[in-house]
mmCIF entry with sequence, helices, sheets and N, C-alpha, C, O atoms, coordinates in Angstrom:
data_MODEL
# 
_entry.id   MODEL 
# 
_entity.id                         1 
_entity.type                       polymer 
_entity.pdbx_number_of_molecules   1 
# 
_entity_poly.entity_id                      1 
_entity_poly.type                           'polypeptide(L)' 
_entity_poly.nstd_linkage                   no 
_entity_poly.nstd_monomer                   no 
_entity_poly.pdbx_seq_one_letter_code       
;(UNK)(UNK)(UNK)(UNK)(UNK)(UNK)(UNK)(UNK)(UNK)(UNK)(UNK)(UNK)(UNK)(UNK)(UNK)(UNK)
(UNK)(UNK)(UNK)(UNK)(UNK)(UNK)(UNK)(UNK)(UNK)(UNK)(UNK)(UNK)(UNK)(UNK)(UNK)(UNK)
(UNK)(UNK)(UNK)(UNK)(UNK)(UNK)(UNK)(UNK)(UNK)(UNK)(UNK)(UNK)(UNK)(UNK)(UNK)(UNK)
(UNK)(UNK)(UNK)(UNK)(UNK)
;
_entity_poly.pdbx_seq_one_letter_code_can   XXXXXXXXXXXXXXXXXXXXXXXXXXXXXXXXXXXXXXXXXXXXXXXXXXXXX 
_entity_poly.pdbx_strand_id                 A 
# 
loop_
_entity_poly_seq.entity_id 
_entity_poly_seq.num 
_entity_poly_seq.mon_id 
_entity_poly_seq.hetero 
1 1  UNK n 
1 2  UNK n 
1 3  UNK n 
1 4  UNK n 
1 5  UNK n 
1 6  UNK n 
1 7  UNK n 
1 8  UNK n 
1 9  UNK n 
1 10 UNK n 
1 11 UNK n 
1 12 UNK n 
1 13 UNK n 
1 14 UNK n 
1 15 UNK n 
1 16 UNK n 
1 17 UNK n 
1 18 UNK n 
1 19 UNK n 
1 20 UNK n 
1 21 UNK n 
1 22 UNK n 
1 23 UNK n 
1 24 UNK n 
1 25 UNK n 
1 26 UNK n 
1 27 UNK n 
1 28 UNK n 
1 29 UNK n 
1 30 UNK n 
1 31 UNK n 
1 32 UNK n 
1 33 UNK n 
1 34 UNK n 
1 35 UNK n 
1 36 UNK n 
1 37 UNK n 
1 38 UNK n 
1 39 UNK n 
1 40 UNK n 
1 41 UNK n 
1 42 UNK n 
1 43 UNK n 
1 44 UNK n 
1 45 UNK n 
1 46 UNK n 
1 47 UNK n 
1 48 UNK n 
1 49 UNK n 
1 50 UNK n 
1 51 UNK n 
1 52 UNK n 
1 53 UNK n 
# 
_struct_asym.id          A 
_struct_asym.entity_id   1 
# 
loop_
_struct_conf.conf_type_id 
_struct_conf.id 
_struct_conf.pdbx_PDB_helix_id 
_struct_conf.beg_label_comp_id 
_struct_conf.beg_label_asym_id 
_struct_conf.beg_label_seq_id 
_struct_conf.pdbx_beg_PDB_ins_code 
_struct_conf.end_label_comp_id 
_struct_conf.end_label_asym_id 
_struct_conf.end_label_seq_id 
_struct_conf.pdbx_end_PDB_ins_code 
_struct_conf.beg_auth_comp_id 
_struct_conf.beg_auth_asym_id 
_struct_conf.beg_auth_seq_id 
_struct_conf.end_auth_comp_id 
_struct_conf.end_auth_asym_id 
_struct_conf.end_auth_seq_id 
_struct_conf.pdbx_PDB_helix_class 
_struct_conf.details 
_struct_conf.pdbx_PDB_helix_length 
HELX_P HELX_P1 AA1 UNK A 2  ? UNK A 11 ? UNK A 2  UNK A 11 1 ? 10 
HELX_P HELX_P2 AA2 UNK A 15 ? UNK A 31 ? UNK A 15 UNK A 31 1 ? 17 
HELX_P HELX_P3 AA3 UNK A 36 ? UNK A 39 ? UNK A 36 UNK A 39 1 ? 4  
HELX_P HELX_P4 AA4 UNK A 48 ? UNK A 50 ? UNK A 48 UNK A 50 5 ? 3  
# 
_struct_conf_type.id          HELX_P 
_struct_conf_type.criteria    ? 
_struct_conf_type.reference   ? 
# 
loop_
_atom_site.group_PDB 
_atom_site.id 
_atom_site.type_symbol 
_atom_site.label_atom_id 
_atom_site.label_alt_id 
_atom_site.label_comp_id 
_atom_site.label_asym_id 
_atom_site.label_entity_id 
_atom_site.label_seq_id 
_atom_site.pdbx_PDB_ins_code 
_atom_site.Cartn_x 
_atom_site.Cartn_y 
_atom_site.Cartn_z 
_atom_site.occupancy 
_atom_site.B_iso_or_equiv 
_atom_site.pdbx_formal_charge 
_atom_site.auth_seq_id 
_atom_site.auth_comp_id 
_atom_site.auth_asym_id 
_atom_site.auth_atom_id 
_atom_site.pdbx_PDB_model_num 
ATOM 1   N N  . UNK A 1 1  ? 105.869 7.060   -7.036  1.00 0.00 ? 1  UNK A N  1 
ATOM 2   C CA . UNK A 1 1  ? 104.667 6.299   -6.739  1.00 0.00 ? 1  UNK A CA 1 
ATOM 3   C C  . UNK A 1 1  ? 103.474 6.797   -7.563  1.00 0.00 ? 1  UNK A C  1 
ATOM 4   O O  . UNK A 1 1  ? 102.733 5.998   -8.136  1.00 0.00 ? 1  UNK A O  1 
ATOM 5   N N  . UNK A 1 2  ? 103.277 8.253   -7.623  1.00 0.00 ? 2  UNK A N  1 
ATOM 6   C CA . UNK A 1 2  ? 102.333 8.795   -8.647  1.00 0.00 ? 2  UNK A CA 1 
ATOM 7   C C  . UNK A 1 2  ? 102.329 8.391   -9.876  1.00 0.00 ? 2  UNK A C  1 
ATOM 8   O O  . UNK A 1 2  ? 101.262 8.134   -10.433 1.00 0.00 ? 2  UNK A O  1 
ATOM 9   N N  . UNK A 1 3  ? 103.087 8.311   -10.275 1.00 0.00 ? 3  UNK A N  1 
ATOM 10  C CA . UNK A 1 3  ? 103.491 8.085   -12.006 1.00 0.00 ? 3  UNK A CA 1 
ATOM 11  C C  . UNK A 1 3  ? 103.509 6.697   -12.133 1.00 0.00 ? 3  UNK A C  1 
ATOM 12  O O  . UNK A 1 3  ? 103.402 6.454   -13.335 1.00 0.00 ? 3  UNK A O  1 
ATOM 13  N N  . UNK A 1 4  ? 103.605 5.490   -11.377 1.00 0.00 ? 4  UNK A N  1 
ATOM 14  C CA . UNK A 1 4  ? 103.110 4.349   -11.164 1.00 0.00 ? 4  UNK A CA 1 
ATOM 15  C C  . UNK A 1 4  ? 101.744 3.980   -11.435 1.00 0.00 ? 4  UNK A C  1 
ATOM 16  O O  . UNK A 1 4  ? 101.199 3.085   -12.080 1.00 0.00 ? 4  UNK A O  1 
ATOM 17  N N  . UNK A 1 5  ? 101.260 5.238   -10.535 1.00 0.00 ? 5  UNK A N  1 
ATOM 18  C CA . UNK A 1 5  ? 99.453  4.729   -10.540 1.00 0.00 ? 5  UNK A CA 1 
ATOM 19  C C  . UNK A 1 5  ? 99.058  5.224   -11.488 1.00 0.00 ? 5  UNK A C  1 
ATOM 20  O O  . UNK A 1 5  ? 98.388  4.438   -12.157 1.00 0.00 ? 5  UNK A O  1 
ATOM 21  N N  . UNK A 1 6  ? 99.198  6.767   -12.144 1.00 0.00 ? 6  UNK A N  1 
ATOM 22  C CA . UNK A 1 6  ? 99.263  6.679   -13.413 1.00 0.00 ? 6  UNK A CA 1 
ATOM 23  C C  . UNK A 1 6  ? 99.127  5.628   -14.536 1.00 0.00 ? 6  UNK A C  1 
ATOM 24  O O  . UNK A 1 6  ? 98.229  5.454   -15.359 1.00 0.00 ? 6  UNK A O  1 
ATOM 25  N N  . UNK A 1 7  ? 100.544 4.838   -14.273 1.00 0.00 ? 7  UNK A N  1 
ATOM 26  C CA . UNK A 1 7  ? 100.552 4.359   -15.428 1.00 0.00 ? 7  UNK A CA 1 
ATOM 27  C C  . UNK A 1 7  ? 99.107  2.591   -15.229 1.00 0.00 ? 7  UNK A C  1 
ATOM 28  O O  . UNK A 1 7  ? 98.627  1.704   -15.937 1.00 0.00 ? 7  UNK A O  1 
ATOM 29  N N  . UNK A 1 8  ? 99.071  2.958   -14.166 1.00 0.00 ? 8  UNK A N  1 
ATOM 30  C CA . UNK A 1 8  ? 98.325  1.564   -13.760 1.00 0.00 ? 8  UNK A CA 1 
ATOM 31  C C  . UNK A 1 8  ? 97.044  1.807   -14.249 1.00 0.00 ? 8  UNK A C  1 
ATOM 32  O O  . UNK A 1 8  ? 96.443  0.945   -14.890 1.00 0.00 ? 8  UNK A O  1 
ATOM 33  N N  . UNK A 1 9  ? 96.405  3.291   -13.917 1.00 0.00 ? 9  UNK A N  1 
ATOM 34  C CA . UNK A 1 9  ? 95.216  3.619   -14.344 1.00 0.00 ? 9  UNK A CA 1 
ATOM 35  C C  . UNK A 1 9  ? 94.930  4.253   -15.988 1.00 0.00 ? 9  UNK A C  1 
ATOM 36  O O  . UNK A 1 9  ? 93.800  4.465   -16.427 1.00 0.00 ? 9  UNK A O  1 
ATOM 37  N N  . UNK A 1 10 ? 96.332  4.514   -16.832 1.00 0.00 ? 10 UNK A N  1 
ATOM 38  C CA . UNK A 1 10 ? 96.239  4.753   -17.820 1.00 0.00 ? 10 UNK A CA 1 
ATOM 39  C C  . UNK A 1 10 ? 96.216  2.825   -18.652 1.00 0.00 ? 10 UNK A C  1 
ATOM 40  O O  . UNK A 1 10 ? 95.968  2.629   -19.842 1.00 0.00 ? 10 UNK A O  1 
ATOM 41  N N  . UNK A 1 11 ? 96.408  2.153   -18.041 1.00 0.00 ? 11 UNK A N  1 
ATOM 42  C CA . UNK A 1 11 ? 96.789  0.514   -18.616 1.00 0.00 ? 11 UNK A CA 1 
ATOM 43  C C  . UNK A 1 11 ? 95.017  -0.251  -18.264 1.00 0.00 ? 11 UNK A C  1 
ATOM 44  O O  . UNK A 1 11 ? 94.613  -1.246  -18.866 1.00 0.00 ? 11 UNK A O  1 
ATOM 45  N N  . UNK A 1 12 ? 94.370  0.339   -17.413 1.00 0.00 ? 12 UNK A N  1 
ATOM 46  C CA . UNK A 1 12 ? 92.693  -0.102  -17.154 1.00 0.00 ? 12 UNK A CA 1 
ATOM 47  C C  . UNK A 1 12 ? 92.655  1.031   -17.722 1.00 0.00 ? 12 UNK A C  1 
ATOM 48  O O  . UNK A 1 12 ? 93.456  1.615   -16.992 1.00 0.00 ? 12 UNK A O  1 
ATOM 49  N N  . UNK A 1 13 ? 92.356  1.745   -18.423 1.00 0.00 ? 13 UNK A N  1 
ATOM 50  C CA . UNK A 1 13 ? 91.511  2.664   -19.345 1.00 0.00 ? 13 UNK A CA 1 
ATOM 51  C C  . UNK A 1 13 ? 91.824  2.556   -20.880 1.00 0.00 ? 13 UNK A C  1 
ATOM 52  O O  . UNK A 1 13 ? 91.202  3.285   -21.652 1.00 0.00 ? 13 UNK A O  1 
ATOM 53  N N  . UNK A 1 14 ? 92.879  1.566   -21.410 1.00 0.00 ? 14 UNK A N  1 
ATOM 54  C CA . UNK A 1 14 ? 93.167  1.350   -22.438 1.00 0.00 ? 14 UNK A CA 1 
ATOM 55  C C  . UNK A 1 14 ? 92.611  -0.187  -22.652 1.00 0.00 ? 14 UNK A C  1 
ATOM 56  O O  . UNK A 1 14 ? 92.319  -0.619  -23.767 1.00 0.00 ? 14 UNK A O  1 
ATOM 57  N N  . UNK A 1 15 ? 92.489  -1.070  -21.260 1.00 0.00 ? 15 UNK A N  1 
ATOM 58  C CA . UNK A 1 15 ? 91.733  -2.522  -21.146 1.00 0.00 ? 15 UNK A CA 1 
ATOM 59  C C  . UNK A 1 15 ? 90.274  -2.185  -21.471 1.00 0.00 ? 15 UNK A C  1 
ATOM 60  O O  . UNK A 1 15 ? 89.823  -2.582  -22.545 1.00 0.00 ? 15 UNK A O  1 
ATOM 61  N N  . UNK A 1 16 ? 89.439  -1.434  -20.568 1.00 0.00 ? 16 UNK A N  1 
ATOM 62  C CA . UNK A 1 16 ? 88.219  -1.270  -20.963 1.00 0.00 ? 16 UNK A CA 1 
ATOM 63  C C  . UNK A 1 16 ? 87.847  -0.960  -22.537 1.00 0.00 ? 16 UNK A C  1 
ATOM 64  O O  . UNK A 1 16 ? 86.945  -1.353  -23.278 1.00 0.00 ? 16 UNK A O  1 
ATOM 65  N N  . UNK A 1 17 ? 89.085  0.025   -22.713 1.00 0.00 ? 17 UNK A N  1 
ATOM 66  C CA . UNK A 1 17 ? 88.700  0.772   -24.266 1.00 0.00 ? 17 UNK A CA 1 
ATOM 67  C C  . UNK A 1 17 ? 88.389  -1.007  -25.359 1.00 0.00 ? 17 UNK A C  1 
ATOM 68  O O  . UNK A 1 17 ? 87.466  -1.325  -26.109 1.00 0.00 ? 17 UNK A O  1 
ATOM 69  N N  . UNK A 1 18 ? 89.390  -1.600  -25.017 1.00 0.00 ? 18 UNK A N  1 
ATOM 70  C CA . UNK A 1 18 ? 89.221  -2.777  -25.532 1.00 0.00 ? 18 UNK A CA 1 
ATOM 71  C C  . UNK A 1 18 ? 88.013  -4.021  -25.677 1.00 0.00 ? 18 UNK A C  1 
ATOM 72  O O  . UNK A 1 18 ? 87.445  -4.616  -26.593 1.00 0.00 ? 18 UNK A O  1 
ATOM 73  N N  . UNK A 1 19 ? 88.004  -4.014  -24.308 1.00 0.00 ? 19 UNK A N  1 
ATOM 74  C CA . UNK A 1 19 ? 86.915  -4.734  -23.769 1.00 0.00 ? 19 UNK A CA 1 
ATOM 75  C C  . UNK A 1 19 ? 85.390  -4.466  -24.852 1.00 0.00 ? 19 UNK A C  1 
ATOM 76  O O  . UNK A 1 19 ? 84.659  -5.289  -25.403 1.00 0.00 ? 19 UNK A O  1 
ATOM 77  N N  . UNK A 1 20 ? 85.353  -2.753  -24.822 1.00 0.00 ? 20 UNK A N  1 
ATOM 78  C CA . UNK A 1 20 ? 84.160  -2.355  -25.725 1.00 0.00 ? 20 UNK A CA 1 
ATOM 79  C C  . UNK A 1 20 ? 84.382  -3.222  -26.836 1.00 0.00 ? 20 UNK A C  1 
ATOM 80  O O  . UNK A 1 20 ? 83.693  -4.237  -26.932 1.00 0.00 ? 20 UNK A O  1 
ATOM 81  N N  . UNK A 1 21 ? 85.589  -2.855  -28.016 1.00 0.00 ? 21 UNK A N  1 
ATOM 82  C CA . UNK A 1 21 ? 85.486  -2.557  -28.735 1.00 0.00 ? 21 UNK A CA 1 
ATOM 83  C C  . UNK A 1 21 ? 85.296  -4.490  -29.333 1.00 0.00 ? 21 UNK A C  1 
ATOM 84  O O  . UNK A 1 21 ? 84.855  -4.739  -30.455 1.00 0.00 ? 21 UNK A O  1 
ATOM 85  N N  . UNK A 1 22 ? 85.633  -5.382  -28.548 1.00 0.00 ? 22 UNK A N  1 
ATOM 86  C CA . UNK A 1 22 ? 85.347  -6.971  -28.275 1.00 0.00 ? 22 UNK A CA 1 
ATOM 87  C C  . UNK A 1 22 ? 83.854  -7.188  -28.012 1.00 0.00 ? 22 UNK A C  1 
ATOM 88  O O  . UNK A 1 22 ? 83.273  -8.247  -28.246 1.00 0.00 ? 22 UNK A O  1 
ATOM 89  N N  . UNK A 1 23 ? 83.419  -6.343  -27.623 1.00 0.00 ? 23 UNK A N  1 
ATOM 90  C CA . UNK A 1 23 ? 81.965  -6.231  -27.448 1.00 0.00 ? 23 UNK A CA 1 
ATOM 91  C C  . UNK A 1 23 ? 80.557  -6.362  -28.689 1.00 0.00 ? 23 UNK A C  1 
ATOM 92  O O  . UNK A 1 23 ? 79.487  -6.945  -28.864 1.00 0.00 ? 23 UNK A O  1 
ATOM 93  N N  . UNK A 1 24 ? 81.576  -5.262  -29.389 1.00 0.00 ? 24 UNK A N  1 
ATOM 94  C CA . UNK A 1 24 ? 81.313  -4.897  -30.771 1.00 0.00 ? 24 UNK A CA 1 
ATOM 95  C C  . UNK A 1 24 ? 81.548  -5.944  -31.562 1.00 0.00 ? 24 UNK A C  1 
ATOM 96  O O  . UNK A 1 24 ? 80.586  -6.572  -32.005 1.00 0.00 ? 24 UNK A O  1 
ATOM 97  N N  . UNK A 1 25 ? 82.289  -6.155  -31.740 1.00 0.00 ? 25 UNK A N  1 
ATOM 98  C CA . UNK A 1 25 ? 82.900  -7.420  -32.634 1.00 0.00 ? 25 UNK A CA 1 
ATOM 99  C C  . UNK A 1 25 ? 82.202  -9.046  -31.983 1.00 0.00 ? 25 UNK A C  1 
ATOM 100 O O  . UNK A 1 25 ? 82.389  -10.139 -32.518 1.00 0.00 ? 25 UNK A O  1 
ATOM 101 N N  . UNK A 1 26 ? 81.652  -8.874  -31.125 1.00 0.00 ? 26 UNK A N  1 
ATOM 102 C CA . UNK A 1 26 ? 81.094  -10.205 -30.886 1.00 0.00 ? 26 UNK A CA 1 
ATOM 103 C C  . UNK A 1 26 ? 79.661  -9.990  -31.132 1.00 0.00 ? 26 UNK A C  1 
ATOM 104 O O  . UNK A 1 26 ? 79.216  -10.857 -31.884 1.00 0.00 ? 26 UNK A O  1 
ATOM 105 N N  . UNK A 1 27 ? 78.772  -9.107  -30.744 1.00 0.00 ? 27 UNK A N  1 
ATOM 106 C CA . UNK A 1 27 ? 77.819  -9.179  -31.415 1.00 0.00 ? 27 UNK A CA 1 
ATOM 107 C C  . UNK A 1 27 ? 77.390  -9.163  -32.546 1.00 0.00 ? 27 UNK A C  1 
ATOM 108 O O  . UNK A 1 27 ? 76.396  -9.789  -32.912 1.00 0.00 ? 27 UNK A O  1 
ATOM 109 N N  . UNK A 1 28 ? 78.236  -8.289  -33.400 1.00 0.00 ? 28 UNK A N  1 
ATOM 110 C CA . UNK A 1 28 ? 78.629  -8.274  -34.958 1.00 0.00 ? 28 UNK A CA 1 
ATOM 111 C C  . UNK A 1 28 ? 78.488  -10.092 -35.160 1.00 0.00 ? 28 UNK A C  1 
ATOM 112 O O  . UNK A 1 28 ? 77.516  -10.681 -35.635 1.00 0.00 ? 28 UNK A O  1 
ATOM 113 N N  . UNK A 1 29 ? 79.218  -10.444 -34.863 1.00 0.00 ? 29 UNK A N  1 
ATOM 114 C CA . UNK A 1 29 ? 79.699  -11.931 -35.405 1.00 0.00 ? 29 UNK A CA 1 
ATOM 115 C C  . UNK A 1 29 ? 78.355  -12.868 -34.844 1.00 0.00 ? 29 UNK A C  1 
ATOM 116 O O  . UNK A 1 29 ? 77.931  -13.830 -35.482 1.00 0.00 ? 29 UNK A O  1 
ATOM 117 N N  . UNK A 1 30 ? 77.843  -12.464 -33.699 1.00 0.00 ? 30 UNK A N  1 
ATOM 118 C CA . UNK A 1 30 ? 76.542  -13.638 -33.486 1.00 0.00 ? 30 UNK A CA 1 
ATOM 119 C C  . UNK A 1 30 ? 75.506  -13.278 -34.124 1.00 0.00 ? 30 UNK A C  1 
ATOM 120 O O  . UNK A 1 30 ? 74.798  -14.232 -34.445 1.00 0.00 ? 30 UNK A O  1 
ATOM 121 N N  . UNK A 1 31 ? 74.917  -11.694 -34.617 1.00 0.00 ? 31 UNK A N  1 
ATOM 122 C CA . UNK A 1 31 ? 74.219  -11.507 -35.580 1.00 0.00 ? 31 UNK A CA 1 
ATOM 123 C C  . UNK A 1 31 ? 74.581  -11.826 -36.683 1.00 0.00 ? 31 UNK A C  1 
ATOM 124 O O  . UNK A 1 31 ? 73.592  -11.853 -37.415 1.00 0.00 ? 31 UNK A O  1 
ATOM 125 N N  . UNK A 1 32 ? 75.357  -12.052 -37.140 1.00 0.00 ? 32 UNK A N  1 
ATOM 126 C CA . UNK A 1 32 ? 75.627  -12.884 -38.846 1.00 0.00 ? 32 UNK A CA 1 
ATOM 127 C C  . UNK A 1 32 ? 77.007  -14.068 -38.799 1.00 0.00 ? 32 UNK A C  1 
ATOM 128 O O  . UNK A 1 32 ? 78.211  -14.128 -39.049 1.00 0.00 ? 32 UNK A O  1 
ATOM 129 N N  . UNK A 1 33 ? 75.710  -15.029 -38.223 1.00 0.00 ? 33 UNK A N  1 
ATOM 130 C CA . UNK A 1 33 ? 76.564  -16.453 -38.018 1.00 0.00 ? 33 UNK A CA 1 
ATOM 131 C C  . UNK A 1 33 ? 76.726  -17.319 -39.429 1.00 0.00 ? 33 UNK A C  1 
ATOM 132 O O  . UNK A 1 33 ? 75.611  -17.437 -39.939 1.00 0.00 ? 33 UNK A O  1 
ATOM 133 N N  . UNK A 1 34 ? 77.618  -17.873 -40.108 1.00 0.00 ? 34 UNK A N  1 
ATOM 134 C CA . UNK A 1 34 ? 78.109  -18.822 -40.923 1.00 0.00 ? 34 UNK A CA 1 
ATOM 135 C C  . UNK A 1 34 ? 77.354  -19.670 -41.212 1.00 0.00 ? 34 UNK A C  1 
ATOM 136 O O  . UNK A 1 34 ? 77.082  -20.191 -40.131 1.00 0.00 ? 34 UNK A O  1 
ATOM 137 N N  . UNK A 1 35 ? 76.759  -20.228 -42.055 1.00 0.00 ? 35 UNK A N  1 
ATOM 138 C CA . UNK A 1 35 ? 76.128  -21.838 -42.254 1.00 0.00 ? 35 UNK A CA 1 
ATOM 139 C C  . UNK A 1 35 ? 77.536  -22.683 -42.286 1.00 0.00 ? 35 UNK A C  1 
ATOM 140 O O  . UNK A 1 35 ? 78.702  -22.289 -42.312 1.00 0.00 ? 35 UNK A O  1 
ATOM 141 N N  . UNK A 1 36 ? 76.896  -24.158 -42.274 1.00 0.00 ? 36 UNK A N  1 
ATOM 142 C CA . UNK A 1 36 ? 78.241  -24.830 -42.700 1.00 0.00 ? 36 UNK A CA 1 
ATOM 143 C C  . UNK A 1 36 ? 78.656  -24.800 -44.238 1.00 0.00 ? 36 UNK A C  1 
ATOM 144 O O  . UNK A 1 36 ? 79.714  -25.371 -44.502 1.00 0.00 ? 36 UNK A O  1 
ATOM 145 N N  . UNK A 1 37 ? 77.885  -24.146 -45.392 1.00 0.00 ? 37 UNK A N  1 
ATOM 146 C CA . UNK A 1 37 ? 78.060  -24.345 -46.492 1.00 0.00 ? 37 UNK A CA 1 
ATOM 147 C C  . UNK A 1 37 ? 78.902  -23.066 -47.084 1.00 0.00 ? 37 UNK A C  1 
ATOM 148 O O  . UNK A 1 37 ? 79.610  -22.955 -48.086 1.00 0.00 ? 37 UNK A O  1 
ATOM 149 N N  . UNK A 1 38 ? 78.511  -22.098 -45.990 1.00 0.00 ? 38 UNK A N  1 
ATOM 150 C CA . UNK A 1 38 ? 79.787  -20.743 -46.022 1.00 0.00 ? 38 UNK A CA 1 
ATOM 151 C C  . UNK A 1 38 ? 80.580  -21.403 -45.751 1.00 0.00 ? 38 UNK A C  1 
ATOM 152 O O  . UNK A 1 38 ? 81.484  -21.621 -46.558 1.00 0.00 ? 38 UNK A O  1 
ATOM 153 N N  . UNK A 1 39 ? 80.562  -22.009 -44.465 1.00 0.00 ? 39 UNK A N  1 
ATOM 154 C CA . UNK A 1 39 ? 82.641  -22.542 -44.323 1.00 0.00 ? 39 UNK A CA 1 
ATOM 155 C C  . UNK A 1 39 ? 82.836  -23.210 -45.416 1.00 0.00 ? 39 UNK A C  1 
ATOM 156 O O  . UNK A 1 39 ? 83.620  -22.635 -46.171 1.00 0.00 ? 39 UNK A O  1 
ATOM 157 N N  . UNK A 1 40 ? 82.396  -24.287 -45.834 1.00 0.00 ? 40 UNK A N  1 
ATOM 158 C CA . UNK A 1 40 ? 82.746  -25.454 -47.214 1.00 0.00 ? 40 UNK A CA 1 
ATOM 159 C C  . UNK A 1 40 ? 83.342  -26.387 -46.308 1.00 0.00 ? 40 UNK A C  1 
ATOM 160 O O  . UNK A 1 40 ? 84.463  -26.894 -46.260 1.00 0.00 ? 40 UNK A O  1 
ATOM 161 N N  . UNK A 1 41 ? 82.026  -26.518 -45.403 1.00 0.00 ? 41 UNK A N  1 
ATOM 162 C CA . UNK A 1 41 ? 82.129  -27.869 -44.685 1.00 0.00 ? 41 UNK A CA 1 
ATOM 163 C C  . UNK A 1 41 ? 80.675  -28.793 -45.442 1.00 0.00 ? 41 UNK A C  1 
ATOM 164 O O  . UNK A 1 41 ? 79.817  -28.409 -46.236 1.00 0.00 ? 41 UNK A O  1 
ATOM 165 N N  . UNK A 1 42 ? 80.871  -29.946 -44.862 1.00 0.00 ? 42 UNK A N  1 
ATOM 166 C CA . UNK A 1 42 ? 79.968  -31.239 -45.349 1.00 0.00 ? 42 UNK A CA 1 
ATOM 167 C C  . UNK A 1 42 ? 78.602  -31.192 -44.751 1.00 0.00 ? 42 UNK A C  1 
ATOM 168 O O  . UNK A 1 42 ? 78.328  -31.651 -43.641 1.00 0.00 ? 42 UNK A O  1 
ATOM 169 N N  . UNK A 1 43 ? 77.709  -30.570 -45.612 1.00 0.00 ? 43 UNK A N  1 
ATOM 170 C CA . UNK A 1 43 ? 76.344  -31.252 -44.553 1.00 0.00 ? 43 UNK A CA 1 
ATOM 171 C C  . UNK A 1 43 ? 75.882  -31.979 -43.804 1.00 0.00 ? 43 UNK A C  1 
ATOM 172 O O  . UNK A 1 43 ? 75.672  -33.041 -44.389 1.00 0.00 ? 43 UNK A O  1 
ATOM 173 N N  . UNK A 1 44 ? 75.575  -32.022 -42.748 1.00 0.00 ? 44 UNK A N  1 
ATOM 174 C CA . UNK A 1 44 ? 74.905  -32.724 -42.040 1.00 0.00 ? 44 UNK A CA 1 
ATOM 175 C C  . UNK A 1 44 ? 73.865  -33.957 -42.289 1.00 0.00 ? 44 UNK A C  1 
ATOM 176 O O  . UNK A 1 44 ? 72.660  -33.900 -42.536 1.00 0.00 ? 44 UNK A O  1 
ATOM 177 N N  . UNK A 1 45 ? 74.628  -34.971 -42.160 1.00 0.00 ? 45 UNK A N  1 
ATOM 178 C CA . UNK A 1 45 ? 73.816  -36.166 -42.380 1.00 0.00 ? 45 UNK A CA 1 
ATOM 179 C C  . UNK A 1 45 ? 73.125  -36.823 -41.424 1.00 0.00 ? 45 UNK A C  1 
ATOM 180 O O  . UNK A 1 45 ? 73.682  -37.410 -40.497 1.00 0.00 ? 45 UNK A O  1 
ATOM 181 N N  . UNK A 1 46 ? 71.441  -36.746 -41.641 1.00 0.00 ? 46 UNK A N  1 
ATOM 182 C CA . UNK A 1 46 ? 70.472  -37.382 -40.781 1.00 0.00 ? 46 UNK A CA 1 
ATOM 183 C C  . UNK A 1 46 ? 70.655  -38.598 -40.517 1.00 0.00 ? 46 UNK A C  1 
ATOM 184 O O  . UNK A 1 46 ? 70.829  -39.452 -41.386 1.00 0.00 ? 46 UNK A O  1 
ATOM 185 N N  . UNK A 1 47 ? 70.639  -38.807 -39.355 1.00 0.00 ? 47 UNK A N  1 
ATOM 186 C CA . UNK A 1 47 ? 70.855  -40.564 -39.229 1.00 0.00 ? 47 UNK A CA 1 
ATOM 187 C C  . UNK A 1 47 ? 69.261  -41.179 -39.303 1.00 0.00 ? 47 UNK A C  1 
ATOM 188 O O  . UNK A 1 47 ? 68.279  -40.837 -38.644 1.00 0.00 ? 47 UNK A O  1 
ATOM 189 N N  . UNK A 1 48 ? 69.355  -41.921 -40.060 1.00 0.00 ? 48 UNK A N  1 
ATOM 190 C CA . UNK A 1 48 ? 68.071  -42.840 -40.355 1.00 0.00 ? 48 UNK A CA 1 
ATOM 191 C C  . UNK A 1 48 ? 66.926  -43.117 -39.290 1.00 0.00 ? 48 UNK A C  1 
ATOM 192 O O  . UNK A 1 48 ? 65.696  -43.109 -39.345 1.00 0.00 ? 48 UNK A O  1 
ATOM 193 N N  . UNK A 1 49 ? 68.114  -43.431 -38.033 1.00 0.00 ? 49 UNK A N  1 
ATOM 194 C CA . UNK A 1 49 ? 66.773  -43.796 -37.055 1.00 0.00 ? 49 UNK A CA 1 
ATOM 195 C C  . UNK A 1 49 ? 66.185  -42.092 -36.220 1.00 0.00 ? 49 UNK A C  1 
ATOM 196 O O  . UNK A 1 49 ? 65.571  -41.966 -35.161 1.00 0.00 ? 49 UNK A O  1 
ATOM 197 N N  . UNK A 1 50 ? 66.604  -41.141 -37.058 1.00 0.00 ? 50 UNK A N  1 
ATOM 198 C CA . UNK A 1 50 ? 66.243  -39.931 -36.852 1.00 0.00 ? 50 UNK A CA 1 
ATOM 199 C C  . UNK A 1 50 ? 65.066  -39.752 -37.271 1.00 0.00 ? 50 UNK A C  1 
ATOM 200 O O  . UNK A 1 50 ? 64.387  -38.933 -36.651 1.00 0.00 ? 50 UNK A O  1 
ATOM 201 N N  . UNK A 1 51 ? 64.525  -40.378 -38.317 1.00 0.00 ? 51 UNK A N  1 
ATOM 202 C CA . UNK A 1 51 ? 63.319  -40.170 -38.857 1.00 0.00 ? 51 UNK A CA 1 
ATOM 203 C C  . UNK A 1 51 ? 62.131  -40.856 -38.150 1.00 0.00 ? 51 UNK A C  1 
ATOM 204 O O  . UNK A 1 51 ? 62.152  -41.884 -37.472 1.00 0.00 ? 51 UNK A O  1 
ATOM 205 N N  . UNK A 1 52 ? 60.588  -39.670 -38.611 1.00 0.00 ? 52 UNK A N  1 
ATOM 206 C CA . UNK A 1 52 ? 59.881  -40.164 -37.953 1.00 0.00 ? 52 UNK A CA 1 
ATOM 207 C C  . UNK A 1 52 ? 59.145  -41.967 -37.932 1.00 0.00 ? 52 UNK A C  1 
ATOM 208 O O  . UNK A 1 52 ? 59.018  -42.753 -38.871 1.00 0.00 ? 52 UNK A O  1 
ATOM 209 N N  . UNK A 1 53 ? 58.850  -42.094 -36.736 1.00 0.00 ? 53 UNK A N  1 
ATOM 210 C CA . UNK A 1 53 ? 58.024  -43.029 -36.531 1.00 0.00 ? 53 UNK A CA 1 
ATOM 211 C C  . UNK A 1 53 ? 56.945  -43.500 -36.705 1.00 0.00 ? 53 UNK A C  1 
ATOM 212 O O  . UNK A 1 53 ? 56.652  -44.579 -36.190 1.00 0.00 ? 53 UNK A O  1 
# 
């Protein structure tokens, strides 16, 4: 039964370790977000009745 919980509490201390390290990597990625012209996608086309009045 010991070596069970062990392994239960060694398996949440290797999740959290993770969790951080997803942490990292997502703020990384929302501080330096893509334009669409990095991907080599198509600009955005204004629709006409977008313009002012």
């Amino acid at each position: 039964m010991v070596r069970e919980l062990r392994d239960i509490c060694g398996r949440i201390a290797e999740l959290i370790d993770l969790f951080a390290e997803a942490d990292i990597v997502l703020e990384a990625t929302l501080r330096e977000t893509l334009s669409r012209e990095a991907l080599a996608l198509d600009p955005v086309m204004e629709d006409a009745n977008d313009g002012p009045d």
